[in-house]
C-alpha positions as CSV (number, residue, x, y, z in Angstrom):
1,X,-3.0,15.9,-0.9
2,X,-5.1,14.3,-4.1
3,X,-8.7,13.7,-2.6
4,X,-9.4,9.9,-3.0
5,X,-6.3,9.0,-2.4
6,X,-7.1,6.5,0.6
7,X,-9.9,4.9,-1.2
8,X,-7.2,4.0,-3.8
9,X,-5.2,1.5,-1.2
10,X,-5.7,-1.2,0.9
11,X,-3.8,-2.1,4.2
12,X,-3.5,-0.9,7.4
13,X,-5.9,2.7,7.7
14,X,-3.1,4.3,10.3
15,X,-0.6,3.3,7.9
16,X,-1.9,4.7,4.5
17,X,-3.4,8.0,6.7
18,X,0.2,8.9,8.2
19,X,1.5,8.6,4.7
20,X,-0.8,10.7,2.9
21,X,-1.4,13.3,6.1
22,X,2.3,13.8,6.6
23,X,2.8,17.4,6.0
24,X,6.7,17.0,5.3
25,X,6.6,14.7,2.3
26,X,5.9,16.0,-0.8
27,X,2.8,14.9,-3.0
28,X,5.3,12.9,-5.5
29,X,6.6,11.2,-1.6
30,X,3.4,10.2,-0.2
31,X,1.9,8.6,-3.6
32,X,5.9,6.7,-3.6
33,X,5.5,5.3,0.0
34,X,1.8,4.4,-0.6
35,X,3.2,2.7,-4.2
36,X,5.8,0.8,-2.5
37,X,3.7,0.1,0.6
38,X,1.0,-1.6,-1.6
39,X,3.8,-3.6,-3.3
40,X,4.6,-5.2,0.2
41,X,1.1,-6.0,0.5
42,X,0.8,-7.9,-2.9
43,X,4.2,-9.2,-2.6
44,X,3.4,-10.7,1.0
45,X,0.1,-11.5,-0.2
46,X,1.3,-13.6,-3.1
47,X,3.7,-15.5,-0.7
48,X,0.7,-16.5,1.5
49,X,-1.0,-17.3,-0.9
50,X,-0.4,-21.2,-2.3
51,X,-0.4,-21.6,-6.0
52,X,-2.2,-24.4,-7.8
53,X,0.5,-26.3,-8.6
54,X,1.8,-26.2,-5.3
55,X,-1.2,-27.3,-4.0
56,X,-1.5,-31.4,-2.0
């Protein structure tokens, strides 16, 4: 496991620690999962969030 690699993502804390404490997965695993976990974040994010020309 790279050191830092927490203080690299945002999101849930249990989430991104099971991911990157999970003896089973390969490094190259855990850094996917936490790539494509953040990607869900930003995508739902996004989504939320209005855009100004969609703005009233």
């Amino acid at each position: 496991m790279r050191a830092g690699i927490l203080a690299e993502r945002e999101g849930d804390e249990a989430v991104t620690l099971a991911i990157a404490s999970d003896a089973t997965l390969t490094e190259r695993q855990r850094a996917t999962l936490l790539q494509i976990y953040a990607a869900f974040q930003s995508e739902n994010q996004a989504q939320a969030t209005p855009r100004e020309d969609e703005k009233s």
